[in-house]
PDB file with one MODEL, atoms N, CA, C and O in Angstrom:
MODEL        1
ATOM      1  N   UNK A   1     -13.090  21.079 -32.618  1.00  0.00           N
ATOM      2  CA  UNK A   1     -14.008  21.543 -33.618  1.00  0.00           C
ATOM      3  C   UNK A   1     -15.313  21.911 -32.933  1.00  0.00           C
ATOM      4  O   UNK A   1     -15.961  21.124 -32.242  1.00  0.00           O
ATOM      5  N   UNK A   2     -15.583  22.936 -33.135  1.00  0.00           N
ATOM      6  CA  UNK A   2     -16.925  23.557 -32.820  1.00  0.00           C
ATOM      7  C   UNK A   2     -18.156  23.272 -33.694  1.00  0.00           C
ATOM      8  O   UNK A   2     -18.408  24.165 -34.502  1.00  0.00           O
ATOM      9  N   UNK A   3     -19.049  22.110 -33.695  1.00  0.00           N
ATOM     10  CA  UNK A   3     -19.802  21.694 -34.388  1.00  0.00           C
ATOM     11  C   UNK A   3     -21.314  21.785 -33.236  1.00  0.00           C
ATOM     12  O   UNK A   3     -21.386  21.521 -32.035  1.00  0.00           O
ATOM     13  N   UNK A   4     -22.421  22.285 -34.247  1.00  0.00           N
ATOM     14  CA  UNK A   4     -23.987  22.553 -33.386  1.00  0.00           C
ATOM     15  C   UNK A   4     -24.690  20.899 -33.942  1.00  0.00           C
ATOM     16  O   UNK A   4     -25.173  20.826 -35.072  1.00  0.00           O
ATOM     17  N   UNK A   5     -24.680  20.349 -33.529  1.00  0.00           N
ATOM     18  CA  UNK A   5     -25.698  18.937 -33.934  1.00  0.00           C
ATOM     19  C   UNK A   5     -26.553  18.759 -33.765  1.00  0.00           C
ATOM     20  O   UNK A   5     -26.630  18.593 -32.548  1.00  0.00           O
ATOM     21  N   UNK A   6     -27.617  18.625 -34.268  1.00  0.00           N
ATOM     22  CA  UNK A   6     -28.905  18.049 -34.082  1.00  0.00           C
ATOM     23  C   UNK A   6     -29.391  16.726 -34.283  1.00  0.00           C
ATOM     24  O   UNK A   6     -28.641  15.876 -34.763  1.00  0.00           O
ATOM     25  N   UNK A   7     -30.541  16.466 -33.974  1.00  0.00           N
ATOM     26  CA  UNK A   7     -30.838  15.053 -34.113  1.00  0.00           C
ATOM     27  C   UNK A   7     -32.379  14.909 -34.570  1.00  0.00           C
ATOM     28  O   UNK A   7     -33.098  14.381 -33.722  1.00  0.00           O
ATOM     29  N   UNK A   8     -33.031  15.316 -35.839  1.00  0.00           N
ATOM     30  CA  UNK A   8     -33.918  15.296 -35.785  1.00  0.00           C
ATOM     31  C   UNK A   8     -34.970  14.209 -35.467  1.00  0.00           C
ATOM     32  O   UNK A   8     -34.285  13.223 -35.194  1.00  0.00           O
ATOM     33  N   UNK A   9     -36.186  13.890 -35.365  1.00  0.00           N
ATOM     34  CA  UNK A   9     -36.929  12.734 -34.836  1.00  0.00           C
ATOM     35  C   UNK A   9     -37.560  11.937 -35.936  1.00  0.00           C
ATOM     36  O   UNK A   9     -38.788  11.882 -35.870  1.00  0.00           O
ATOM     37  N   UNK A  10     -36.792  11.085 -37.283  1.00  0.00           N
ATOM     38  CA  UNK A  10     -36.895  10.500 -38.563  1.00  0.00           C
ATOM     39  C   UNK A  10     -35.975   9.491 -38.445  1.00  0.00           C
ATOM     40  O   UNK A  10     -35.323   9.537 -39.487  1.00  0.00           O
ATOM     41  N   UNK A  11     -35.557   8.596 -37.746  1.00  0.00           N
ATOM     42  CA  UNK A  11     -35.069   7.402 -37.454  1.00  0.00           C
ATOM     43  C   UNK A  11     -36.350   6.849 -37.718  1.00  0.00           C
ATOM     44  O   UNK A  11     -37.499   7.241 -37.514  1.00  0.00           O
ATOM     45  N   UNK A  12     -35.627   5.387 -38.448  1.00  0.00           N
ATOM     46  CA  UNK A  12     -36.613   3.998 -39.437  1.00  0.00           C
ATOM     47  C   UNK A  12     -36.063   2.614 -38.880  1.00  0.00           C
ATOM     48  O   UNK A  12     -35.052   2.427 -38.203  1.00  0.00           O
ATOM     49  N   UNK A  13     -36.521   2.161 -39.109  1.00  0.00           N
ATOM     50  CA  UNK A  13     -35.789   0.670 -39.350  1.00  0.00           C
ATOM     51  C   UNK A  13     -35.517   0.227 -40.603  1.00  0.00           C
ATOM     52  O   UNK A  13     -36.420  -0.164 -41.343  1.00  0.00           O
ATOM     53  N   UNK A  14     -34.041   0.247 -41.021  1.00  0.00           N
ATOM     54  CA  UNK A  14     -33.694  -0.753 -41.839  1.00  0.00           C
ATOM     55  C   UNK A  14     -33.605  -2.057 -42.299  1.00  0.00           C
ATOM     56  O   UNK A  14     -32.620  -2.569 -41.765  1.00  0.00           O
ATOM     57  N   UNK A  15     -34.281  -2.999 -43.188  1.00  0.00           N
ATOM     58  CA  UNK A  15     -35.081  -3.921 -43.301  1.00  0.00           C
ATOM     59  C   UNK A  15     -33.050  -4.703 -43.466  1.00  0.00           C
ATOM     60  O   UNK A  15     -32.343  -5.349 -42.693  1.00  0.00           O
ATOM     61  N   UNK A  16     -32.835  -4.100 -45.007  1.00  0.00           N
ATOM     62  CA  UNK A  16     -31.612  -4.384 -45.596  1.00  0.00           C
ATOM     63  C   UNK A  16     -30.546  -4.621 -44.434  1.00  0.00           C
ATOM     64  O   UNK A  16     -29.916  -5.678 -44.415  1.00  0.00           O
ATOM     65  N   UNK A  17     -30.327  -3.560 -43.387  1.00  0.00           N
ATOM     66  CA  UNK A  17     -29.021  -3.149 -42.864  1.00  0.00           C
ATOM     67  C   UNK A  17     -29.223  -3.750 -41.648  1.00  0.00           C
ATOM     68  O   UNK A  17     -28.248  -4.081 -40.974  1.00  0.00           O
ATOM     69  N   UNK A  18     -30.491  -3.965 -41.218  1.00  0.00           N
ATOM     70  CA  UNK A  18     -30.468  -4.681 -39.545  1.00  0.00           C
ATOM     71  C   UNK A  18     -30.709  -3.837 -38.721  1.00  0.00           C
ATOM     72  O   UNK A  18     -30.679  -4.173 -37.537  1.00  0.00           O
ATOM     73  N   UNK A  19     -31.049  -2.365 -39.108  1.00  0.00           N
ATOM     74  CA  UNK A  19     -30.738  -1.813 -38.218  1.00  0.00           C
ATOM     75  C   UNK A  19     -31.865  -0.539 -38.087  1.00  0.00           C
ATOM     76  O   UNK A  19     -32.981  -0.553 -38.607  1.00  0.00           O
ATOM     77  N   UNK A  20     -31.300   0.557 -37.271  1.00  0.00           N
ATOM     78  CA  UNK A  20     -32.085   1.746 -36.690  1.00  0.00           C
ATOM     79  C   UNK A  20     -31.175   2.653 -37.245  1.00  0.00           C
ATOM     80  O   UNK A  20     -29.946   2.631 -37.183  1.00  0.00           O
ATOM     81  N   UNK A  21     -32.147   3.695 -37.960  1.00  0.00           N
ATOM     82  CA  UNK A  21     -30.930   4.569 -39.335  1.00  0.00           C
ATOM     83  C   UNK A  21     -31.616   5.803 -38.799  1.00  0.00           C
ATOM     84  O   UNK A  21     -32.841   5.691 -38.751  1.00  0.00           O
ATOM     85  N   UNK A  22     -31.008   7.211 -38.290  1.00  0.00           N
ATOM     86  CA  UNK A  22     -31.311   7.975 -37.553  1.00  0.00           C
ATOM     87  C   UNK A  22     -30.755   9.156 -38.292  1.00  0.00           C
ATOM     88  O   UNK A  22     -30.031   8.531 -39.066  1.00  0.00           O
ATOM     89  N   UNK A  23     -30.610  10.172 -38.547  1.00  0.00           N
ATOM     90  CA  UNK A  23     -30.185  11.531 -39.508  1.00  0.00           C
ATOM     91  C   UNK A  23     -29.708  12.211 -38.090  1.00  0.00           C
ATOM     92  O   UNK A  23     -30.210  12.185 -36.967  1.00  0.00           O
ATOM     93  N   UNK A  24     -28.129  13.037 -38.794  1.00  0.00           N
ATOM     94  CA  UNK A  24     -27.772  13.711 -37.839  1.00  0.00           C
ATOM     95  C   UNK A  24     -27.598  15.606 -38.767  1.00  0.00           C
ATOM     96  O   UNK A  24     -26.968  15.969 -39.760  1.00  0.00           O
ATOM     97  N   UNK A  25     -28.082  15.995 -38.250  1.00  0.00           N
ATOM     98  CA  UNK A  25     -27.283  17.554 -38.694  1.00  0.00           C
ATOM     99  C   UNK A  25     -26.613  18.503 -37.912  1.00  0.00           C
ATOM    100  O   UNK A  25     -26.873  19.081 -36.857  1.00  0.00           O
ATOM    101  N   UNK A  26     -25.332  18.512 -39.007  1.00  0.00           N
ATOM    102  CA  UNK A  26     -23.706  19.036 -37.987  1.00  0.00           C
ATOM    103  C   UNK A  26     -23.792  20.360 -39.199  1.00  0.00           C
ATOM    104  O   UNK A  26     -23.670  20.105 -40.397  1.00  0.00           O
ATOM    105  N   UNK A  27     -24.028  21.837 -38.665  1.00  0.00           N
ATOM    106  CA  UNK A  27     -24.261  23.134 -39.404  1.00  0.00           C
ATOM    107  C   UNK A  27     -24.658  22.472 -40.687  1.00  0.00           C
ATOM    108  O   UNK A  27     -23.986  22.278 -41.701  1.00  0.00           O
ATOM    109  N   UNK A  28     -26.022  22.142 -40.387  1.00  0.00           N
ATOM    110  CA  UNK A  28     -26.626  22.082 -41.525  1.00  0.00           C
ATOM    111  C   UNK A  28     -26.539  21.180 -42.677  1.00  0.00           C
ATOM    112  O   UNK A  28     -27.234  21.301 -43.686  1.00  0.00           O
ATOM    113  N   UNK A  29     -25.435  20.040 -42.438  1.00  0.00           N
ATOM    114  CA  UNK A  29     -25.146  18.894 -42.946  1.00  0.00           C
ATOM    115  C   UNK A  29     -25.723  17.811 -42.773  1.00  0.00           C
ATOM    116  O   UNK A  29     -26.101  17.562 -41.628  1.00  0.00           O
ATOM    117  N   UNK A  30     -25.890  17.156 -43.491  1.00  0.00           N
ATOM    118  CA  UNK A  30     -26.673  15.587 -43.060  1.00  0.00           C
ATOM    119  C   UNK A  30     -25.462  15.053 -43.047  1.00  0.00           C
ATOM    120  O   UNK A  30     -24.447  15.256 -43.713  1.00  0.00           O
ATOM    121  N   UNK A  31     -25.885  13.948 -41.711  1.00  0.00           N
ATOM    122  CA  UNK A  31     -25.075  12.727 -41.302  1.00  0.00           C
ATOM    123  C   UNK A  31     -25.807  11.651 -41.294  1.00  0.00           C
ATOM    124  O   UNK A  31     -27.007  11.816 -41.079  1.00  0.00           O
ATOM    125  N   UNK A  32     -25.411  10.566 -41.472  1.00  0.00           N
ATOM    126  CA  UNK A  32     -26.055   9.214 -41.300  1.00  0.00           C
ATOM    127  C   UNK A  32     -25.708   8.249 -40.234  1.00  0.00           C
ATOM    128  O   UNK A  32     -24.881   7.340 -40.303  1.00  0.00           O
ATOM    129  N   UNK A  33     -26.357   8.536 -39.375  1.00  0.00           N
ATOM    130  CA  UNK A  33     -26.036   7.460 -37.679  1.00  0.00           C
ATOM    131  C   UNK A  33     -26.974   5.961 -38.195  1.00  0.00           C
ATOM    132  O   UNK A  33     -27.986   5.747 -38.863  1.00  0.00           O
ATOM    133  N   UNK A  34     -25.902   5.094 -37.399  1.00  0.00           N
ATOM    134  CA  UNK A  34     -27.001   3.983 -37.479  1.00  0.00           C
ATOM    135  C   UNK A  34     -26.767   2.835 -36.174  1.00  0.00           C
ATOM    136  O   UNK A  34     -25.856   3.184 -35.423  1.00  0.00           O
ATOM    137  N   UNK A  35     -27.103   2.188 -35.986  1.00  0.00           N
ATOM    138  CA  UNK A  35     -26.919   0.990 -34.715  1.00  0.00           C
ATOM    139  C   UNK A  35     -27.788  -0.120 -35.112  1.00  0.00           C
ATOM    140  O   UNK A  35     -28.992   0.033 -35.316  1.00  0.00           O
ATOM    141  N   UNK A  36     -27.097  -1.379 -35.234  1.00  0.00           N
ATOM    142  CA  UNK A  36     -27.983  -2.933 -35.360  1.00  0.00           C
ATOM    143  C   UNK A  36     -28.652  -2.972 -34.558  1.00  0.00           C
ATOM    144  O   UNK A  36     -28.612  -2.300 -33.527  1.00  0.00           O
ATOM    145  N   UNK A  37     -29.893  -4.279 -35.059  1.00  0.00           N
ATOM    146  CA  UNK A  37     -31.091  -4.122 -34.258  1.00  0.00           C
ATOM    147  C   UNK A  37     -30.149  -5.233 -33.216  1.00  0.00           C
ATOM    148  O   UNK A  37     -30.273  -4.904 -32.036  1.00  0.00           O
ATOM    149  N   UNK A  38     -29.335  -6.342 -33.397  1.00  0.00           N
ATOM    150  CA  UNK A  38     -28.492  -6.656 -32.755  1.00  0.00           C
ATOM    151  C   UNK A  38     -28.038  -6.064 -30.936  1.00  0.00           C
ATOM    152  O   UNK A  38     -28.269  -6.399 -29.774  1.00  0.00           O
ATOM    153  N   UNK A  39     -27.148  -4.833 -31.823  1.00  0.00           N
ATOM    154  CA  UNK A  39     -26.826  -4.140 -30.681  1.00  0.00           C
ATOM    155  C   UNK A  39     -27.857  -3.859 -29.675  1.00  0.00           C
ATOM    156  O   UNK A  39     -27.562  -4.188 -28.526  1.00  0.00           O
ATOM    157  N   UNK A  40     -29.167  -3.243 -29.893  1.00  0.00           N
ATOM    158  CA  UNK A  40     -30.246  -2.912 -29.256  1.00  0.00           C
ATOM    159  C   UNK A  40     -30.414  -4.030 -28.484  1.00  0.00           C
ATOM    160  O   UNK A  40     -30.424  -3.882 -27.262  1.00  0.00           O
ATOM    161  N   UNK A  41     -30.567  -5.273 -29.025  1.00  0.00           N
ATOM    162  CA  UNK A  41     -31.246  -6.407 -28.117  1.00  0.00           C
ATOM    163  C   UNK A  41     -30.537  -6.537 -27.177  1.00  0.00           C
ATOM    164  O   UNK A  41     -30.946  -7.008 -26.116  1.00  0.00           O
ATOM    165  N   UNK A  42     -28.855  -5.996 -27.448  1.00  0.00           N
ATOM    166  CA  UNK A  42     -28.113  -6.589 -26.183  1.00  0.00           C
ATOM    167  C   UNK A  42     -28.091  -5.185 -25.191  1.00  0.00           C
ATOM    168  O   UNK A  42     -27.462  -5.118 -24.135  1.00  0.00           O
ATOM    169  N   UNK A  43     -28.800  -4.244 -25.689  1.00  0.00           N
ATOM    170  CA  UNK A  43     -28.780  -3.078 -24.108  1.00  0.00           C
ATOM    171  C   UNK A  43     -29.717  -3.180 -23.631  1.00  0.00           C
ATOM    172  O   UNK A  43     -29.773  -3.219 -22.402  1.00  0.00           O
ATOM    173  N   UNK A  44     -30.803  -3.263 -24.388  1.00  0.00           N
ATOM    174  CA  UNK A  44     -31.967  -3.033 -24.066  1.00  0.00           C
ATOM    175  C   UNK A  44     -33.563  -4.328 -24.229  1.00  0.00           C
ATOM    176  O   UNK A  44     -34.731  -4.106 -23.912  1.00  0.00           O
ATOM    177  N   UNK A  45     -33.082  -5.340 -24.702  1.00  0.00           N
ATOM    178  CA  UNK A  45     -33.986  -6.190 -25.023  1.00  0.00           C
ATOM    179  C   UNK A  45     -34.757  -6.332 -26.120  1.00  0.00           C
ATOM    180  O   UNK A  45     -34.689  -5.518 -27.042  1.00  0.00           O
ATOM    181  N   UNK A  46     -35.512  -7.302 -26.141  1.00  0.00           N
ATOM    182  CA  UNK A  46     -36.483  -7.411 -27.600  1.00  0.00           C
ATOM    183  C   UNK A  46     -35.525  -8.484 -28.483  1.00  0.00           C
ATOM    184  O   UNK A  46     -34.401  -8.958 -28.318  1.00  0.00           O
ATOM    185  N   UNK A  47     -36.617  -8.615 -29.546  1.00  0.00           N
ATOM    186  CA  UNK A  47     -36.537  -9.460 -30.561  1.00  0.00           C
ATOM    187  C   UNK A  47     -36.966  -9.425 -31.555  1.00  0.00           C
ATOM    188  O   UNK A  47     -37.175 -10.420 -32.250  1.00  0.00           O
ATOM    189  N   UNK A  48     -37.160  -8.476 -31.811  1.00  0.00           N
ATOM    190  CA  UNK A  48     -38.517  -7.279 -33.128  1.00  0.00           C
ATOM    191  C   UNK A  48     -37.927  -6.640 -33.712  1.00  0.00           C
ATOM    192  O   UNK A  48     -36.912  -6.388 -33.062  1.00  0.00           O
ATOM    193  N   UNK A  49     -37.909  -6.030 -34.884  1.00  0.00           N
ATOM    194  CA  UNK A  49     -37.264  -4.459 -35.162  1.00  0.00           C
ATOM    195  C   UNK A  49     -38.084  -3.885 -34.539  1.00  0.00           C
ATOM    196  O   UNK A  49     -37.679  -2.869 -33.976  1.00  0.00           O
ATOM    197  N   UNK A  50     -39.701  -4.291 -34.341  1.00  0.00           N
ATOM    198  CA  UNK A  50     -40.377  -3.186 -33.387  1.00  0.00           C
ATOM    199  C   UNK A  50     -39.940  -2.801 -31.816  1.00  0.00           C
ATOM    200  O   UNK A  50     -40.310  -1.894 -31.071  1.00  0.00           O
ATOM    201  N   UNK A  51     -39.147  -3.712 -31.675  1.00  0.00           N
ATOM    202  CA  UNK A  51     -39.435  -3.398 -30.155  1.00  0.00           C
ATOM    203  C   UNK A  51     -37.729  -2.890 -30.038  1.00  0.00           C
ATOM    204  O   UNK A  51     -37.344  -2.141 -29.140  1.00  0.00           O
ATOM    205  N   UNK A  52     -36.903  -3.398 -31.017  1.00  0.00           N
ATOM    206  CA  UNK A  52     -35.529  -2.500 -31.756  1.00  0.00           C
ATOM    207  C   UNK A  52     -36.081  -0.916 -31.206  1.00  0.00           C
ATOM    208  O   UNK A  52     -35.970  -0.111 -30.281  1.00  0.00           O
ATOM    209  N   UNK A  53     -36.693  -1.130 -32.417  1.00  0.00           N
ATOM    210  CA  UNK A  53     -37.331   0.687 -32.367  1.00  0.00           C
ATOM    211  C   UNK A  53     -38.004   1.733 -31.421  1.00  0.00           C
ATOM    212  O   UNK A  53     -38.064   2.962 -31.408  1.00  0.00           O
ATOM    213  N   UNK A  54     -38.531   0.633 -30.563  1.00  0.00           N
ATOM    214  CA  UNK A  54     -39.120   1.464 -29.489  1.00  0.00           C
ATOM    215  C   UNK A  54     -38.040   1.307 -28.504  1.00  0.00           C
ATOM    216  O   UNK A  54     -38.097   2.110 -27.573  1.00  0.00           O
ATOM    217  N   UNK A  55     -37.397   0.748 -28.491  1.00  0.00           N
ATOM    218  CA  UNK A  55     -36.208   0.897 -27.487  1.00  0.00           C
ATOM    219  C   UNK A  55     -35.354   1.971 -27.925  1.00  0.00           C
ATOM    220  O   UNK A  55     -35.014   2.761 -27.044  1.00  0.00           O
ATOM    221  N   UNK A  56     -34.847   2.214 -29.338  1.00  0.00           N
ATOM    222  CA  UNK A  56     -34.183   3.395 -29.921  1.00  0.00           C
ATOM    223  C   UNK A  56     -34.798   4.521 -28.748  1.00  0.00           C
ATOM    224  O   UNK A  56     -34.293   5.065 -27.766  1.00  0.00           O
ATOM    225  N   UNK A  57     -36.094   4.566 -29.361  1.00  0.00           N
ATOM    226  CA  UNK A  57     -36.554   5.824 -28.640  1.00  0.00           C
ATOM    227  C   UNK A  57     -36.704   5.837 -27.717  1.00  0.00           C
ATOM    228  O   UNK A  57     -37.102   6.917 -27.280  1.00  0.00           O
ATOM    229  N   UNK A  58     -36.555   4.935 -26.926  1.00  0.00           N
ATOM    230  CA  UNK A  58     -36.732   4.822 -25.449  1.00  0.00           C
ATOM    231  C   UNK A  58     -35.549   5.379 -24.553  1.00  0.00           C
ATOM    232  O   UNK A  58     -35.678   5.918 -23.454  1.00  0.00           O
ATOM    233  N   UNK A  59     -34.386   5.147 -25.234  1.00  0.00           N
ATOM    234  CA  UNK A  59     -33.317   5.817 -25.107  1.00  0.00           C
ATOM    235  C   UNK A  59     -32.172   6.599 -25.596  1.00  0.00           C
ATOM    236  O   UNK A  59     -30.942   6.577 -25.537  1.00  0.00           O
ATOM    237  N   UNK A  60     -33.693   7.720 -26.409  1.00  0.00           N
ATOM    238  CA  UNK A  60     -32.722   8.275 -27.378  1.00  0.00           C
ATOM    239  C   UNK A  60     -31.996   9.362 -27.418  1.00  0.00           C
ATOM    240  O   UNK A  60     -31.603   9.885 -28.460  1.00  0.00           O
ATOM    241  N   UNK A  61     -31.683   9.938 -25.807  1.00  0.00           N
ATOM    242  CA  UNK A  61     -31.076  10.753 -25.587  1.00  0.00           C
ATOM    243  C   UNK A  61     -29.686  10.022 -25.123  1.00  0.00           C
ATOM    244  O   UNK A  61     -28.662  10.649 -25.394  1.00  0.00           O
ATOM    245  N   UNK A  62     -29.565   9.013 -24.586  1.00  0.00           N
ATOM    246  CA  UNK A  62     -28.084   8.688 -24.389  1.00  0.00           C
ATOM    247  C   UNK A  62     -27.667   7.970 -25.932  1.00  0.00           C
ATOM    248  O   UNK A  62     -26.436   7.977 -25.926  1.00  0.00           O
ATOM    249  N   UNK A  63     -28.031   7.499 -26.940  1.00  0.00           N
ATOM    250  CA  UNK A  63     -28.138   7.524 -27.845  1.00  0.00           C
ATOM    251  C   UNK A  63     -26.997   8.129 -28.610  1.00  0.00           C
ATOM    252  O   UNK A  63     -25.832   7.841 -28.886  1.00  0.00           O
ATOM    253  N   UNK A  64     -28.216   9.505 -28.923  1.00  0.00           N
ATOM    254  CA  UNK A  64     -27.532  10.528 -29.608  1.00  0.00           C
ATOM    255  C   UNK A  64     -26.515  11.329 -29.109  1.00  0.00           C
ATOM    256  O   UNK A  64     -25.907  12.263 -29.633  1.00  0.00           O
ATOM    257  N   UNK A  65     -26.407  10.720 -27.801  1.00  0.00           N
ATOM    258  CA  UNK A  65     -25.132  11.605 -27.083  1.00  0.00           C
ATOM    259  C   UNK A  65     -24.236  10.995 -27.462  1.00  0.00           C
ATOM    260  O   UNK A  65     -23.237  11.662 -27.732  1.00  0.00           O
ATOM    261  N   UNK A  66     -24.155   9.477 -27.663  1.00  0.00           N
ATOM    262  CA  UNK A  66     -22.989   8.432 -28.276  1.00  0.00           C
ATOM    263  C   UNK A  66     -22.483   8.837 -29.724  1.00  0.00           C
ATOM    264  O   UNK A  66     -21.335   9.094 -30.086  1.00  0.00           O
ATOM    265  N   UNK A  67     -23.638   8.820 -30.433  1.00  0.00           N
ATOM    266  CA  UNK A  67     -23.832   9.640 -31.666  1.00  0.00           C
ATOM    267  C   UNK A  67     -23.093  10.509 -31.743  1.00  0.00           C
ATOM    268  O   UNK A  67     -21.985  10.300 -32.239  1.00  0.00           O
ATOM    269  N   UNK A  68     -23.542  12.103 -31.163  1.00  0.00           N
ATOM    270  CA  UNK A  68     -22.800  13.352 -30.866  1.00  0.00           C
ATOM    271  C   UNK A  68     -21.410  13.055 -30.619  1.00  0.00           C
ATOM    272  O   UNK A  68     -20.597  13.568 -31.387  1.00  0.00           O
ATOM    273  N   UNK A  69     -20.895  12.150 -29.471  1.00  0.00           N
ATOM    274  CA  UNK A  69     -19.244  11.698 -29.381  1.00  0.00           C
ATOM    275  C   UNK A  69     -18.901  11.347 -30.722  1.00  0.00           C
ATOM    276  O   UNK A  69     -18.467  12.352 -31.285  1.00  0.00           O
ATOM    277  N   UNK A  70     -18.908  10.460 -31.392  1.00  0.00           N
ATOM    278  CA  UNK A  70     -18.570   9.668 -32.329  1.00  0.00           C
ATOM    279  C   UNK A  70     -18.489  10.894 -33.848  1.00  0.00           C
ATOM    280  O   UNK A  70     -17.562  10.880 -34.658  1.00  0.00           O
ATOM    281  N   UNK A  71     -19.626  11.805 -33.909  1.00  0.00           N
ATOM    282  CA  UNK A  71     -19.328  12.806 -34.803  1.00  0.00           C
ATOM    283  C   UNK A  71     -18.209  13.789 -34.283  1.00  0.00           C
ATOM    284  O   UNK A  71     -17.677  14.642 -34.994  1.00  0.00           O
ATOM    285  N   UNK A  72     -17.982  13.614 -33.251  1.00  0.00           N
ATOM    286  CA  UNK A  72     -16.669  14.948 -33.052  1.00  0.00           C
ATOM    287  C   UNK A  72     -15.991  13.993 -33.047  1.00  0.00           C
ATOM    288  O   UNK A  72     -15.489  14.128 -34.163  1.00  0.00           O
ATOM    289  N   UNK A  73     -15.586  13.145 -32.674  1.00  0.00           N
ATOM    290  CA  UNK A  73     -14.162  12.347 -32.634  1.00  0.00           C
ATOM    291  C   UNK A  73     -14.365  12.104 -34.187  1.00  0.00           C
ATOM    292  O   UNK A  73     -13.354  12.535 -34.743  1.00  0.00           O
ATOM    293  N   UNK A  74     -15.124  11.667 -34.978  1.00  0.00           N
ATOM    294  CA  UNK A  74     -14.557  11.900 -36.670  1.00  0.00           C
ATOM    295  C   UNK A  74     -14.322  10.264 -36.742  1.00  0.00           C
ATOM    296  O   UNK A  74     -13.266   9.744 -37.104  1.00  0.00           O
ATOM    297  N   UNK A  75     -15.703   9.440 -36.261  1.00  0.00           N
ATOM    298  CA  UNK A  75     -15.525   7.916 -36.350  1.00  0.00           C
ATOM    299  C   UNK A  75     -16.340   7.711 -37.221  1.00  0.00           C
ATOM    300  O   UNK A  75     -17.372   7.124 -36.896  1.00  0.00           O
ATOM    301  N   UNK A  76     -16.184   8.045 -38.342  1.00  0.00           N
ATOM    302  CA  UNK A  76     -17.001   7.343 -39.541  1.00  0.00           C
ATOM    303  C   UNK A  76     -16.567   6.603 -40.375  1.00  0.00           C
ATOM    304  O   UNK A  76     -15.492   6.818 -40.935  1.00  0.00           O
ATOM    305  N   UNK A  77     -17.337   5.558 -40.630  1.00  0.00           N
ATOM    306  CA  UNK A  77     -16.871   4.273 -41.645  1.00  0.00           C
ATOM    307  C   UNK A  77     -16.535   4.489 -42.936  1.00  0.00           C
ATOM    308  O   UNK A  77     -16.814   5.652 -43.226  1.00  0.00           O
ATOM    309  N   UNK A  78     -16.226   4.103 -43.530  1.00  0.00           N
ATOM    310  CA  UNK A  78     -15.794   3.883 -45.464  1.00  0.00           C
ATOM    311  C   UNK A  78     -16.570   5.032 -45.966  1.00  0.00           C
ATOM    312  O   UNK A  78     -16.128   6.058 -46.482  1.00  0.00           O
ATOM    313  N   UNK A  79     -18.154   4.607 -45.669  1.00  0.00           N
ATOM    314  CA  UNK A  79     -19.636   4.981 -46.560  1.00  0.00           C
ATOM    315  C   UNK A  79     -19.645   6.451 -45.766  1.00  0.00           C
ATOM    316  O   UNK A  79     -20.311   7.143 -46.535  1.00  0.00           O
ATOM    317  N   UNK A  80     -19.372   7.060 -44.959  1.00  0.00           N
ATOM    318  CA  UNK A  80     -19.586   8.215 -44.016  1.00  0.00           C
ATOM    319  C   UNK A  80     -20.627   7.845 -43.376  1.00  0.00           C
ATOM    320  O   UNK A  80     -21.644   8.528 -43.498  1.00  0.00           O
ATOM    321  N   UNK A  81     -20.634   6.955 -42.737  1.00  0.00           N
ATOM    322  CA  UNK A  81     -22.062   6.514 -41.997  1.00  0.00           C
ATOM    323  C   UNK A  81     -21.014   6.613 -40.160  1.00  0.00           C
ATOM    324  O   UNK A  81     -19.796   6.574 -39.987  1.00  0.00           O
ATOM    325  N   UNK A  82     -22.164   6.744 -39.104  1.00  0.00           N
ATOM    326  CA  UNK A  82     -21.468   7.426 -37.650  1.00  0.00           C
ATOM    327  C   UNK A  82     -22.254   5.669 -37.236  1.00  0.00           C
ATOM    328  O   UNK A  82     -23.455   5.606 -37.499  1.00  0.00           O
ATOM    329  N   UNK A  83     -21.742   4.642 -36.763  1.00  0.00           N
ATOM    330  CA  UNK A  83     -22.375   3.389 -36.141  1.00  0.00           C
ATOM    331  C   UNK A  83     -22.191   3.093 -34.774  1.00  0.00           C
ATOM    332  O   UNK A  83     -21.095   2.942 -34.234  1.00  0.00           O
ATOM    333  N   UNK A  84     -22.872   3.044 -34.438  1.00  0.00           N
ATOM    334  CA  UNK A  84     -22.956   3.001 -32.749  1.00  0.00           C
ATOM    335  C   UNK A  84     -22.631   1.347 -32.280  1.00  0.00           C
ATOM    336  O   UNK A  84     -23.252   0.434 -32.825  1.00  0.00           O
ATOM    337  N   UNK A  85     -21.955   1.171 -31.586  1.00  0.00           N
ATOM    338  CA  UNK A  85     -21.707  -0.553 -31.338  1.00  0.00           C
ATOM    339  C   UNK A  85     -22.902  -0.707 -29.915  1.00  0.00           C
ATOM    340  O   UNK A  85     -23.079  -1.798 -29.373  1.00  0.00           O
TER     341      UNK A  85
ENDMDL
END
């Protein structure tokens, strides 16, 4: 599948979900990426959603490249949400 993705720069922290909730657009579609603040602590460190979050962005080009895999391989959960382990 020939899909153009983007990743715009509107990733939050989710208070509810634990996590770092990031928007993907595949021709013009919204997608919903997300990764626990969990996961973060174990690549990258911290103990914050803040420091969750600045780590997101700290590495948010290999990231969204995980992201980008995971939307072409067509790994989305129940909710259509793309979750990064």
């Amino acid at each position: 599948m020939n899909q153009a993705i983007q990743f715009p720069d509107r990733e939050f922290w989710d208070e509810e979900l634990s996590a770092v909730v990031f928007p993907a657009l595949v021709n013009g579609m919204q997608l919903i990426c997300a990764i626990k603040g969990e996961a973060l602590a174990h690549r990258f460190g911290g103990g914050t959603p803040e420091t969750w979050l600045a780590g997101f962005r700290e590495h948010r080009w290999d990231l969204e490249e995980e992201a980008e895999q995971a939307i072409r391989e067509e790994q989305e959960d129940g909710q259509g949400w793309f979750w990064l382990s």
